[in-house]
C-alpha positions as CSV (number, residue, x, y, z in Angstrom):
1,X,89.0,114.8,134.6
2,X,89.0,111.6,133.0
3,X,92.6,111.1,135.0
4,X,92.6,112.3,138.4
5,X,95.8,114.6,139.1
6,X,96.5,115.1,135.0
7,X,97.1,118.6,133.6
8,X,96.3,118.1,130.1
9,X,95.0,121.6,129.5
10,X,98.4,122.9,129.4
11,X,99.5,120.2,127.1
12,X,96.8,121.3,125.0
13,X,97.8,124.4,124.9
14,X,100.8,123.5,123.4
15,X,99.3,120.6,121.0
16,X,98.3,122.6,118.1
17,X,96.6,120.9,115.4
18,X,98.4,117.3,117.2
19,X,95.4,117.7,120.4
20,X,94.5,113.9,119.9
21,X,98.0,113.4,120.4
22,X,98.1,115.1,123.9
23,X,95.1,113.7,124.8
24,X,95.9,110.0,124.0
25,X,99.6,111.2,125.9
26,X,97.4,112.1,128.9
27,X,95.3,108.9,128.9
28,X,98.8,107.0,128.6
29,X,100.6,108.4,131.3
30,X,97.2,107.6,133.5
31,X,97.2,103.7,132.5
32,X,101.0,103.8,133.2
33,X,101.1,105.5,136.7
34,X,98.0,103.2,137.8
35,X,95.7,105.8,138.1
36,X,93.9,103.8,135.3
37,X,93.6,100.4,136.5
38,X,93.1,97.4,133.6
39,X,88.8,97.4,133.3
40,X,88.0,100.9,133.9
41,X,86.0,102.5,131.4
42,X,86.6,105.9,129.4
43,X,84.0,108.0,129.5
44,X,81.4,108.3,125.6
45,X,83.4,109.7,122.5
46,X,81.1,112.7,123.1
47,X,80.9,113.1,126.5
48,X,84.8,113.7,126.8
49,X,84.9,115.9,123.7
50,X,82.3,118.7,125.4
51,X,84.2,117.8,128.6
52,X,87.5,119.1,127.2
53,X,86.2,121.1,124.3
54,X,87.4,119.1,121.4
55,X,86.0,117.5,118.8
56,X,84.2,113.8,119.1
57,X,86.8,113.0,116.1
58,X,89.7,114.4,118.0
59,X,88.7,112.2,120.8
60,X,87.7,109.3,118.7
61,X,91.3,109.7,117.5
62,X,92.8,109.1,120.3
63,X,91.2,106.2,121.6
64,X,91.8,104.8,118.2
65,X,96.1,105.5,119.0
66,X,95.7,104.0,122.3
67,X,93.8,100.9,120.9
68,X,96.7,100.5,118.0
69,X,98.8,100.6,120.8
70,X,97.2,98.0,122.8
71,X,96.5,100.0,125.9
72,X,92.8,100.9,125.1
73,X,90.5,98.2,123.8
74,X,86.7,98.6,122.5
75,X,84.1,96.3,123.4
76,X,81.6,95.6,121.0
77,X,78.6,97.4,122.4
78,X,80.0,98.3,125.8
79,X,82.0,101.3,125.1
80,X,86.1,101.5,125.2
81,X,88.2,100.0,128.3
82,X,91.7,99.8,129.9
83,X,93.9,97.4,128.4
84,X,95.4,94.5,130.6
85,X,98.9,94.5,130.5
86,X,98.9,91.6,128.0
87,X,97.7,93.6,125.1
88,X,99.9,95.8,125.0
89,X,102.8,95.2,122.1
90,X,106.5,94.6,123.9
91,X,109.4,96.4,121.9
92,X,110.3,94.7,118.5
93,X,113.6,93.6,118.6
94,X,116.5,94.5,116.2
95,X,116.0,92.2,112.8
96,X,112.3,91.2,113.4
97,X,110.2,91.2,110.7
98,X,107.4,93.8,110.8
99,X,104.4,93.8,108.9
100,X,103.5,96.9,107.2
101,X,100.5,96.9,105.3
102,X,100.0,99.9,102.4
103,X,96.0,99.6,103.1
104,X,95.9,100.1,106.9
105,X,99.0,101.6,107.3
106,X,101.5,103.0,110.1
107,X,99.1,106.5,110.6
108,X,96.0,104.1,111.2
109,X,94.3,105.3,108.2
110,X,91.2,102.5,107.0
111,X,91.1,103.0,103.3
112,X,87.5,102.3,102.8
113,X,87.0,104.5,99.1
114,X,86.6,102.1,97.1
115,X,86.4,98.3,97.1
116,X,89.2,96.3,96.9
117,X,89.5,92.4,96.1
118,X,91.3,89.6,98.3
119,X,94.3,87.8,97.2
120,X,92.6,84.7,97.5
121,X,94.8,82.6,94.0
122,X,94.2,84.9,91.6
123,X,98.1,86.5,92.1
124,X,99.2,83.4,91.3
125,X,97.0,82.4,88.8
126,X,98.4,86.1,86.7
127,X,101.9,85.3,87.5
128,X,101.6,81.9,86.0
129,X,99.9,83.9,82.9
130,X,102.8,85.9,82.8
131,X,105.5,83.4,82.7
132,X,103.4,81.5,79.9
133,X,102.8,84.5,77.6
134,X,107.0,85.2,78.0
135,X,107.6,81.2,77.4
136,X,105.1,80.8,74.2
137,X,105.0,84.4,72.6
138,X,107.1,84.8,69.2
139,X,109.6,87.8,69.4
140,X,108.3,89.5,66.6
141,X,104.7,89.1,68.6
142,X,106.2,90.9,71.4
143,X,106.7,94.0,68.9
144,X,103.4,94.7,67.0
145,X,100.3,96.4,67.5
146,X,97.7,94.7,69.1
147,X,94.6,93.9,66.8
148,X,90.8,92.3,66.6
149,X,92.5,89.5,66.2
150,X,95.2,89.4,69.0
151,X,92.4,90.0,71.5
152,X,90.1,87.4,70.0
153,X,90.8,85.0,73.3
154,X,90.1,87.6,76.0
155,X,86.2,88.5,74.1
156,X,85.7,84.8,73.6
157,X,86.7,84.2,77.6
158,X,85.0,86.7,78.4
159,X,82.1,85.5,75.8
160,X,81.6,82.9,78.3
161,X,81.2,84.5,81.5
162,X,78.0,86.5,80.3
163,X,74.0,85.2,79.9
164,X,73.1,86.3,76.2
165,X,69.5,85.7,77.2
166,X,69.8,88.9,80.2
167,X,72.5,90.8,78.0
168,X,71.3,90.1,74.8
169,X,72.3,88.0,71.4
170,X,75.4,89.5,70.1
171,X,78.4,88.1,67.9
172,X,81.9,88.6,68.7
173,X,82.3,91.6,66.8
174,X,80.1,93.6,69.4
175,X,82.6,93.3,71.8
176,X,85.6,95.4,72.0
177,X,88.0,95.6,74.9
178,X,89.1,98.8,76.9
179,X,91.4,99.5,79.3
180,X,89.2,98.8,82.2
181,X,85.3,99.6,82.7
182,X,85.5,103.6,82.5
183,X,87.4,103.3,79.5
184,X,84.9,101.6,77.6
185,X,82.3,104.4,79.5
186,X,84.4,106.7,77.7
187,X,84.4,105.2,74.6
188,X,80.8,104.4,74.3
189,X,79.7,108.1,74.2
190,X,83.0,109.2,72.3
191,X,80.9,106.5,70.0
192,X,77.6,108.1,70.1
193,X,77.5,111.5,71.5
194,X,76.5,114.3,68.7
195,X,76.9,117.9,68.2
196,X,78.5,121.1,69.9
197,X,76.6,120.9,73.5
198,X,75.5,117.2,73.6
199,X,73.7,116.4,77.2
200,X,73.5,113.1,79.5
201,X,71.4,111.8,81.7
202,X,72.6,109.8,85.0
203,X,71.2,108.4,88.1
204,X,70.8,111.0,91.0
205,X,73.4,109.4,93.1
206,X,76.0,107.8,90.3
207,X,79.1,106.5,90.1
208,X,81.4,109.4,89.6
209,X,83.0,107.7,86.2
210,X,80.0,109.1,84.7
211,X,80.7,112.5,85.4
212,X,84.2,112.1,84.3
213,X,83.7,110.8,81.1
214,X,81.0,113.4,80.1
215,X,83.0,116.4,81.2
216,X,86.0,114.3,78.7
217,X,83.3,114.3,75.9
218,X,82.1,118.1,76.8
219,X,78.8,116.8,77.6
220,X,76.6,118.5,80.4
221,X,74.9,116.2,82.6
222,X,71.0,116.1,83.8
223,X,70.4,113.7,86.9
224,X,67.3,111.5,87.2
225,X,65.2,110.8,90.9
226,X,64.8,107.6,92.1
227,X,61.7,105.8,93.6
228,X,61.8,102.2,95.4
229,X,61.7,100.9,91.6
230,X,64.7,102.7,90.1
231,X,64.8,105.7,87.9
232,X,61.7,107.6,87.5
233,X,60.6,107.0,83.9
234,X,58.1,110.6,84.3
235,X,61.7,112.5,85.0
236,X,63.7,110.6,82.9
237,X,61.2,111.7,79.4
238,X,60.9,115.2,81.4
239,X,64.7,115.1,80.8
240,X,64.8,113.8,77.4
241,X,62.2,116.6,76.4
242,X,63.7,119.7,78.5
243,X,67.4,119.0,78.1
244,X,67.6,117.0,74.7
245,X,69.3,113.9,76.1
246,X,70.9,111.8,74.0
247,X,72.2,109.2,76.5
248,X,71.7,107.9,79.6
249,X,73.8,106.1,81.7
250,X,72.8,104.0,85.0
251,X,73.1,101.2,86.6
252,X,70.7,98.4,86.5
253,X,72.1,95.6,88.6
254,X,73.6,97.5,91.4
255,X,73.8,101.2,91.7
256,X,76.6,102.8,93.1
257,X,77.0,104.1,95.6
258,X,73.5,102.7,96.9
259,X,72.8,99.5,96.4
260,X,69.7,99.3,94.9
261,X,68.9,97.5,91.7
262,X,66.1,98.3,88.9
263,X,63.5,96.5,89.1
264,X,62.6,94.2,85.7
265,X,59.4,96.3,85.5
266,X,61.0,99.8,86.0
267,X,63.6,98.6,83.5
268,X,60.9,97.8,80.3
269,X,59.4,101.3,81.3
270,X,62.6,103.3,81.4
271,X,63.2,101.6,77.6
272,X,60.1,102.2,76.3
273,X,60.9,105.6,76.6
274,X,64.3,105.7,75.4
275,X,62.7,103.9,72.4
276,X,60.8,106.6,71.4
277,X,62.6,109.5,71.9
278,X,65.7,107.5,70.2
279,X,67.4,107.5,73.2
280,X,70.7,105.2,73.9
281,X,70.5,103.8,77.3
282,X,74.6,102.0,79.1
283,X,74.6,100.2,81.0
284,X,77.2,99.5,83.5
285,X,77.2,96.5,84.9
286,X,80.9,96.7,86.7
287,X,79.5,95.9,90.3
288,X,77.4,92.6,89.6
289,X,80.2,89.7,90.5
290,X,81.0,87.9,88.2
291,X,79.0,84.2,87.7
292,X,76.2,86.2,90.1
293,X,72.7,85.6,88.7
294,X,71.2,88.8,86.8
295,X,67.9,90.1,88.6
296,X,66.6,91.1,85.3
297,X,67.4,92.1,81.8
298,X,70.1,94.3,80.6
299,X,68.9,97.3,78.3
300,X,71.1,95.8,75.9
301,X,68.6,93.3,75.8
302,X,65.4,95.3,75.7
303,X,66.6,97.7,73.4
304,X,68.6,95.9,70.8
305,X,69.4,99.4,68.6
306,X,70.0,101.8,71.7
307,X,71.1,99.5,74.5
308,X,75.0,99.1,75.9
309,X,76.5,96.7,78.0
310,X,79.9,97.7,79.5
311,X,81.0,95.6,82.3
312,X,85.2,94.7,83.6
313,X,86.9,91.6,85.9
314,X,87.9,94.8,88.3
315,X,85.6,94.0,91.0
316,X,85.7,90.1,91.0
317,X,88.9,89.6,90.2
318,X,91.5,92.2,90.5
319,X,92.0,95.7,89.6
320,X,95.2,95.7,88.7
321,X,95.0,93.9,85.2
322,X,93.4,96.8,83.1
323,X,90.7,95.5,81.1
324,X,87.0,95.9,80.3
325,X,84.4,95.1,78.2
326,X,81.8,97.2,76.4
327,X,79.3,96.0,74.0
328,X,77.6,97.5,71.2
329,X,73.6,97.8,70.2
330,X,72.9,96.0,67.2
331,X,74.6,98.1,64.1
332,X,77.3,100.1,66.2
333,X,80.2,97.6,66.6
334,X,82.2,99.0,63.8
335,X,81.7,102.1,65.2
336,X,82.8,101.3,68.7
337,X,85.9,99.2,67.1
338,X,87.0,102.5,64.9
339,X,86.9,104.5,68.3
340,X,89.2,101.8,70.6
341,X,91.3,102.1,67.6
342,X,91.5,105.7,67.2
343,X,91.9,106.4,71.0
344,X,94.4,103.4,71.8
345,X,95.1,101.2,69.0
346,X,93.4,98.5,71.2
347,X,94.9,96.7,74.8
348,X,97.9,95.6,74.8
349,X,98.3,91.6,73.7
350,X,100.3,91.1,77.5
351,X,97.0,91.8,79.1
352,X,94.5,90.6,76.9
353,X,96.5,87.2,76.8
354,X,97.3,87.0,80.9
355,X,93.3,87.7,80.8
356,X,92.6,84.9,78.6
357,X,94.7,82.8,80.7
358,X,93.4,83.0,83.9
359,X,89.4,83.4,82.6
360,X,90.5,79.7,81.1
361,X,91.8,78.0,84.1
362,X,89.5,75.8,86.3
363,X,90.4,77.7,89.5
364,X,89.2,81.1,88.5
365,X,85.9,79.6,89.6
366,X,87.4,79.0,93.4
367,X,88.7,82.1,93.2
368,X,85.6,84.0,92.4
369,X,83.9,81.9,95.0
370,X,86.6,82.7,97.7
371,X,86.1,86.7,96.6
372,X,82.4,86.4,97.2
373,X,82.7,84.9,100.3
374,X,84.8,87.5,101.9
375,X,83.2,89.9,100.7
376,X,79.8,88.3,102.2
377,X,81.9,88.2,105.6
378,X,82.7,91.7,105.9
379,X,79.2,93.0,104.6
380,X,77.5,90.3,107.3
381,X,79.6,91.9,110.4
382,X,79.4,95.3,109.0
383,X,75.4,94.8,109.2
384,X,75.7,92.7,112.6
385,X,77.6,96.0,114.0
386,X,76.0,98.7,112.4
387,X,72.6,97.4,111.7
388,X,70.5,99.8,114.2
389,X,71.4,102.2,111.1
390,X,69.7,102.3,108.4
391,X,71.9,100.8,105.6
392,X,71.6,99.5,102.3
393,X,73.5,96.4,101.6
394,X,74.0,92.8,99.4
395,X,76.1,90.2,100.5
396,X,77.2,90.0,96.5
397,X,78.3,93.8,96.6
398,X,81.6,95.0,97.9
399,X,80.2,98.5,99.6
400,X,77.2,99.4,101.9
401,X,75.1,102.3,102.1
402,X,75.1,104.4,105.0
403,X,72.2,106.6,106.3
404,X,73.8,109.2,109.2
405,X,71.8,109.6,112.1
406,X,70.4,113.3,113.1
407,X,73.2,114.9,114.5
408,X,75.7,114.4,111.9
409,X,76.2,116.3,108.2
410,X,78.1,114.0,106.0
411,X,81.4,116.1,105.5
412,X,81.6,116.5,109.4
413,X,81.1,112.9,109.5
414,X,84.0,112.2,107.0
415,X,86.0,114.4,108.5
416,X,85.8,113.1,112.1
417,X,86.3,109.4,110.3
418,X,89.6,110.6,108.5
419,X,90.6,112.1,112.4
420,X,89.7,108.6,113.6
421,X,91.5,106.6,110.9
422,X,89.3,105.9,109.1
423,X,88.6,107.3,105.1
424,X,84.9,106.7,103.6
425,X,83.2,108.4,100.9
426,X,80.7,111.2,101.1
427,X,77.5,111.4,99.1
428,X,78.5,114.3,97.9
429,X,81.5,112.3,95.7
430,X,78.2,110.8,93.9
431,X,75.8,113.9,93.3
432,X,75.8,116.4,90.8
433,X,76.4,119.8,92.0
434,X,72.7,120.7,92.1
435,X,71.8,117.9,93.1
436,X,69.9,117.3,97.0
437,X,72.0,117.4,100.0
438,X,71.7,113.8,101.2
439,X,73.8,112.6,104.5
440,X,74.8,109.3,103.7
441,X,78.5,107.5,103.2
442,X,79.7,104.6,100.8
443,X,81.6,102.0,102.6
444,X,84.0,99.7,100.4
445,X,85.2,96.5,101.7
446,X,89.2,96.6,101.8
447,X,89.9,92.7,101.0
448,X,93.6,93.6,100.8
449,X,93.8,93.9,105.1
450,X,92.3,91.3,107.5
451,X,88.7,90.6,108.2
452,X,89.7,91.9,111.9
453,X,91.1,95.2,110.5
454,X,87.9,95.5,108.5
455,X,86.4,95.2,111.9
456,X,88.0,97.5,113.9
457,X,87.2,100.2,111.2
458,X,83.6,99.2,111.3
459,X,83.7,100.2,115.3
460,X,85.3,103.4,114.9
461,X,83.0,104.2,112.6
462,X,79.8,102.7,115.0
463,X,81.5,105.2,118.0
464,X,81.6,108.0,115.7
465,X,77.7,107.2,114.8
466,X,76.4,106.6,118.6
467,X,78.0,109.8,119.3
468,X,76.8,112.7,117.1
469,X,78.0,115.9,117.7
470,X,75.5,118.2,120.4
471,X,73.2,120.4,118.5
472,X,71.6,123.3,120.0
473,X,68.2,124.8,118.4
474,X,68.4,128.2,118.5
């Protein structure tokens, strides 16, 4: 027992699907009635599961309660200890302000899906945009549709956040606005796709936008192996050939979910053969922070007929204001402007204009800075923690990679994560249905909770990790 004298077999008895709660009740009424003195060590995540039959995530869970509550705390690399006294939170009293974040909330949940940018100006920086637009706008402005020409400002500030040399020359007319990066996805093979059973190729792992926006343009989807390159160009015109493909849609600064970049090489292959099969290649770019250099050319560039560029401020600046950016191959802006307009009418003038505003104000480039650099922190601890894992990571991308050791499949993994408080996604949110099982998670940084919440998620997640469930060959 880990507390000498407590019955906690009976209370499990009772506990039903709330076990971690019995347990963690068990562990508290030990610390309380000294049995537990300050310093003593619990026992390994695993070790105390097989010792009362529960599951290393029901036991992870608990721990996790007890640390929340300040009884329990983990030492990095040591294991988990009894609290001193000190830590542990005295009763709030009546009228005191209590923080509550949304993000890492009251039930200890880490929302680690997907990433999520710092506060770091830009709020203000929008509600300043807002006040202006409501100060300067013309009431009958305030009442029209928008147009090419009411979102003019937002391409021409956005216009000056690219590298027309890495995406390619264009003129303002090859760039129409969406309402964020999958909408202009979406709109980019509404633009292009032909015929009754049209097919797609993607990346074997891929964002999951990709999926959704062929199933919305009834278009079945073909995945493509990687090497240590990128994309496979043998399987990609294997594809092409077999399946018909009329587009395909990757990555080549960062993939997501796994890090990895194209190589400039692998990029001039993989359009060489979209060139001559006729083949239109987009290119999402929605993961390369903004003012970060490119590592190579966009296929907009090398394959000025075939080649889009879609790309949105979501993941440098916020995700709140709704706007992307796609941009059209040489010949296809009309084309791409007909379909905004027949699926929208365009984006709406108050966000294009609180875009234009902020993209124009000489802080934007602290405040990108600022973003980077948080996001650099929590990718540097999260490799300093979890490092003895195999990982894939950038200090310029707001997710890592994460291999599981033997021992663990990926949804028991997620599943004993959610049970500790913690919510990451599986592989298996990224592969097509026939695709390879593959036993890895995506972690997002959370930049809307503090660096030291992003830290104690990272070691629940390392306890979970250094104590895979036992495995019997049989």
């Amino acid at each position: 027992m880990i507390v000498s004298g407590t019955k906690w077999e009976e209370d499990l008895r009772r506990a039903g699907k709330s076990k971690y709660k019995a347990l963690a009740r068990a562990i508290r009424e030990g610390i309380v009635s000294g049995q537990m003195p300050a310093g003593q060590q619990l026992p390994p995540v695993r070790e105390l599961a097989h010792k009362v039959e529960m599951t290393p995530g029901t036991v992870a869970r608990a721990y996790k309660l007890l640390t929340d509550e300040g009884r329990l705390v983990a030492g990095v690399g040591r294991g988990t200890f009894v609290a001193s006294s000190q830590h542990i939170p005295q009763p709030v009293v009546p009228g005191t302000p209590v923080m509550h974040d949304p993000v890492f909330d009251m039930h200890a949940r880490a929302h680690l899906l997907s990433p999520k940018m710092p506060d770091v100006g830009q709020g203000e920086l929008i509600r300043a945009a807002m006040r202006d637009l409501a100060d300067r706008m013309e009431q009958d402005q305030l009442l029209r549709y928008p147009s090419r020409d009411t979102d003019l400002q937002a391409r021409e500030a956005f216009a000056r956040t690219i590298d027309a040399d890495q995406i390619g020359s264009f003129v303002f007319d090859d760039i129409v606005t969406s309402h964020g990066g999958q909408s202009g996805i979406i709109m980019i093979l509404q633009s292009l796709l032909r015929g009754p059973n049209p097919v797609i190729a993607v990346d074997e792992l891929s964002y999951g936008g990709f999926r959704s926006a062929a199933l919305l343009n009834r278009a079945s989807m073909v995945g493509i192996p990687w090497d240590d390159e990128g994309p496979r160009p043998d399987a990609f015109e294997a594809a092409i050939k077999e399946k018909s493909v009329q587009a395909f849609c990757t990555s080549a600064e960062v993939c997501n979910p796994t890090v990895l970049g194209t190589s400039t090489l692998r990029r001039q292959q993989i359009a060489r053969v979209a060139e001559r099969y006729g083949v239109h290649v987009v290119d999402d770019d929605c993961y390369r922070l903004m003012r970060t250099e490119y590592t190579g050319p966009s296929y907009r560039a090398l394959l000025p007929e075939l080649g889009w560029y879609v790309t949105s401020p979501s993941k440098s600046i916020t995700a709140a204001l709704r706007i992307g950016f796609a941009m059209a191959p040489q010949g296809w802006g009309s084309t791409l402007v007909r379909t905004a307009a027949y699926g929208s009418f365009g984006v709406s003038r108050m966000v294009t204009d609180v875009y234009a505003h902020i993209m124009n104000r000489p802080e934007i480039d602290d405040v990108v800075d600022q973003v980077k650099a948080r996001i650099s922190l929590d990718i540097r601890a999260a490799v300093n923690m979890l490092g003895r894992y195999k990982m894939n990571w950038s200090e310029d991308v707001p997710f890592f990679w994460l291999e599981l050791p033997v021992g663990w499949r990926v949804g028991e993994f997620c599943q004993a994560a959610e049970a500790a408080g913690v919510l990451v996604k599986s592989a298996e949110d990224f592969a097509l249905r026939d695709s390879r099982s593959v036993h890895c998670v995506r972690v997002a940084v959370n930049g809307l909770v503090p660096h030291e919440y992003w830290n104690e998620a990272l070691n629940t997640l390392r306890s979970l990790l250094d104590n895979p469930p036992e495995r019997i060959a049989v």
